[in-house]
C-alpha positions in Angstrom: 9.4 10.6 3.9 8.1 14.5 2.7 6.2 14.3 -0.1 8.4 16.7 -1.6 11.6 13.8 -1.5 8.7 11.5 -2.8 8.0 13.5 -6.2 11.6 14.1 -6.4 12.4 10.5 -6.3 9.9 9.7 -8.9 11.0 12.2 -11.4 14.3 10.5 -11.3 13.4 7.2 -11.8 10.9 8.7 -14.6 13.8 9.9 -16.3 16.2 6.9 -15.8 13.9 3.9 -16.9 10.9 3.9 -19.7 9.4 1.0 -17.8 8.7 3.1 -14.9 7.7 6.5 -16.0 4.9 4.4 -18.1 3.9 3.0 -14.4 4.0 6.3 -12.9 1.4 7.5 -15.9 -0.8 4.7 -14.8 -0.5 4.9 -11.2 0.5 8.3 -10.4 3.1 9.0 -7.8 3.4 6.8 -4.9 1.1 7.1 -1.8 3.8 6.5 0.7 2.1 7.5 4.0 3.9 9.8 6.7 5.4 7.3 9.2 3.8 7.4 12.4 5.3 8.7 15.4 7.9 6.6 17.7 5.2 5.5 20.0 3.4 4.0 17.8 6.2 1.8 16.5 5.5 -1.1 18.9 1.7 -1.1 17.7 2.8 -1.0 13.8 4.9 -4.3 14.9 2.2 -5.8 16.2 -0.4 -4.9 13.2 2.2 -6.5 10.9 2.6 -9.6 13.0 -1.1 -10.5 13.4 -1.8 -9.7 9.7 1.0 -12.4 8.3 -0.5 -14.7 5.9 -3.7 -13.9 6.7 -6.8 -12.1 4.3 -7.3 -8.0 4.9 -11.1 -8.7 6.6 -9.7 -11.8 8.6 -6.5 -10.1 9.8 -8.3 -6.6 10.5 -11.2 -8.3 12.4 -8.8 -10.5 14.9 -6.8 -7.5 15.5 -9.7 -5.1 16.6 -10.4 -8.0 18.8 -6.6 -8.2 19.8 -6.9 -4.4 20.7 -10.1 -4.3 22.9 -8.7 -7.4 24.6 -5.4 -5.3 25.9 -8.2 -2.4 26.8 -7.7 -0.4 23.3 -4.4 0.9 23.4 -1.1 -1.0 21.7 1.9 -0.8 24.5 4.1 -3.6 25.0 2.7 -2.9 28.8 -0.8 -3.7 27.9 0.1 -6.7 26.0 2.0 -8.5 28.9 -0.7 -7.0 31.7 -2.9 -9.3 29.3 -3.5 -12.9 30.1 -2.5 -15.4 27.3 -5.7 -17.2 26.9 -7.2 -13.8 26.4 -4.5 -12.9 23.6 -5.5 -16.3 22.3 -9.0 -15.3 22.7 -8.7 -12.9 20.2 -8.6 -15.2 17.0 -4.3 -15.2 17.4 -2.7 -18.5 16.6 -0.5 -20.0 19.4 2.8 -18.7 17.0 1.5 -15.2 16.6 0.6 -14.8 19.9 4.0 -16.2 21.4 5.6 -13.8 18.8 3.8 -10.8 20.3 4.5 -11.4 23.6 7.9 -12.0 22.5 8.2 -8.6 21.2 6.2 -6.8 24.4 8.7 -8.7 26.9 12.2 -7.7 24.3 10.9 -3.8 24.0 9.9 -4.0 27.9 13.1 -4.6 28.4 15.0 -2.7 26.8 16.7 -5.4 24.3 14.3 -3.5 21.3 14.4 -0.1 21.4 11.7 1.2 19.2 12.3 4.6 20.6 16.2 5.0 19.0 15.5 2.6 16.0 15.1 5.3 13.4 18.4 5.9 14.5 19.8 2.9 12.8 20.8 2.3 9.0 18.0 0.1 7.4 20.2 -3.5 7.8 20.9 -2.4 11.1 16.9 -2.2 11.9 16.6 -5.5 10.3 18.9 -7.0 12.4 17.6 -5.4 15.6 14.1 -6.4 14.8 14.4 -10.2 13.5 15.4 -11.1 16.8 11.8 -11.2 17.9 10.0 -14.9 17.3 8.0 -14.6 14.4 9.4 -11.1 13.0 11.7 -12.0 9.8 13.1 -9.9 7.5 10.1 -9.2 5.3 8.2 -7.6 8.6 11.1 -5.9 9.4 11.2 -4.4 5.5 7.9 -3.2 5.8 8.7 -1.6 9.2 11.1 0.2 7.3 8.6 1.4 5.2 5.7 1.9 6.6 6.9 3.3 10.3 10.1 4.3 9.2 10.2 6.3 5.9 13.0 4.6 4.0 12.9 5.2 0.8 15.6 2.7 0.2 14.2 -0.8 0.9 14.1 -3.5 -1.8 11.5 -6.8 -0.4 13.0 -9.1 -2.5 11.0 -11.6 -0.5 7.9 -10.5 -1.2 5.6 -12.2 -3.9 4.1 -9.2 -5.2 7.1 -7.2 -5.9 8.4 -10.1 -7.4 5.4 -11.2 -9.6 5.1 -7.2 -10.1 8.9 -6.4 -11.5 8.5 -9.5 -14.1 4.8 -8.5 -15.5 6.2 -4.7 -15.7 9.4 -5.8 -17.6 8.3 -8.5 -19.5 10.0 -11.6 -17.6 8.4 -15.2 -18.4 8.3 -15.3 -14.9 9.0 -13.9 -11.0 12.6 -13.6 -10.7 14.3 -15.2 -7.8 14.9 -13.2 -4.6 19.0 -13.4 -5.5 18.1 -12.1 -9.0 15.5 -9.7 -8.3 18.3 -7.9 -5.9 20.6 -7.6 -8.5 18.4 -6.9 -10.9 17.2 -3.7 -8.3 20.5 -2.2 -7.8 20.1 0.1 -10.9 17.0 1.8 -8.6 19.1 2.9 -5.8 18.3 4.6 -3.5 14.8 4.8 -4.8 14.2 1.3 -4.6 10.7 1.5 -1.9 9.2 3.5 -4.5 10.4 0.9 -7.4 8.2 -2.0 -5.0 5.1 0.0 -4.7 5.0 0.1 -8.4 5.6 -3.5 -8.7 3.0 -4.0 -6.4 0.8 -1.9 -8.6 1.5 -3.9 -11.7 1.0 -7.4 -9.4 -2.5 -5.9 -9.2 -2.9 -4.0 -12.4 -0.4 -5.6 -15.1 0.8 -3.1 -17.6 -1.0 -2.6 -21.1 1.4 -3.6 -24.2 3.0 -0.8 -25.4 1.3 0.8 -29.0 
């Protein structure tokens, strides 16, 4: 994800729809972050997993715990040298910490291959991932993002995007997942940076128009 594809990607979407170059003068151009390097891919999984319907200072304080309880660095080796009462320990829910260990004992083994993952087309990375307990497709979307770099990848799933798209084009309400898709296809293959300004206007809703 180079910046330079970033700006690129937001001039074209400037020019194609009204409703987002007014979002892009609000918001500027979206702060997609460099994706990490392949070995950290397995402690990204794990951020995302403990964070899940959980508040920023709640989620951020259990996993600080989560990583000084492995001995302060992410591998799926740490995580299964670790005993489950001190995973537990941590502030993790039985699910979430069954889904981690999950995910340490499938990329142990070989079955998810973080390392070669980048490799794959983005339904083929959602497939590959949501084979972990307690990794669906909205954690594997924002792997894509945030880890990965796609600049393709439409979370029709998620709340904000959807809440986001209707307040920035004036829908009475959040489109369903099955509309929202179709409703995203016009974005291609732009559609990541298309979310990050709908989760802008989820935050931030758009003035009227004078």
């Amino acid at each position: 994800m180079a910046r330079a594809d970033v700006l690129a990607a937001t001039a074209h979407l400037r020019r194609a729809d009204p409703v987002l170059d007014r979002l892009a003068a609000l918001h500027g151009v979206p702060g997609l972050r460099t994706p990490p390097p392949a070995g950290d891919r397995f402690a990204a999984l794990v951020r995302a997993i403990t964070y899940q319907q959980l508040a920023g200072r709640a989620a951020e304080a259990i996993h600080g715990r989560l990583v000084a309880a492995v001995g302060g660095t992410m591998t799926a080796e740490a995580v299964l040298a670790t005993a489950p009462e001190e995973l537990a320990a941590a502030g993790l829910s039985r699910a979430k910490a069954a889904a981690i260990t999950d995910l340490a004992e499938k990329v142990a083994s070989g079955q998810v291959a973080l390392s070669r993952i980048g490799r794959l087309a983005d339904d083929e990375v959602v497939e590959h991932l949501v084979v972990v307990r307690g990794i669906g497709r909205w954690t594997a979307e924002m792997f894509l993002i945030s880890s990965l770099g796609r600049l393709d990848v439409w979370p029709v799933d998620d709340l904000g995007v959807r809440v986001g798209f209707a307040r920035a084009w004036g829908l009475e309400g959040p489109p369903a997942p099955k509309a929202l898709m179709a409703l995203g296809e016009p974005f291609r293959p732009y559609r990541t940076l298309v979310a990050w300004y709908c989760w802008r206007a989820a935050d931030q809703p758009l003035t009227p128009a004078t």
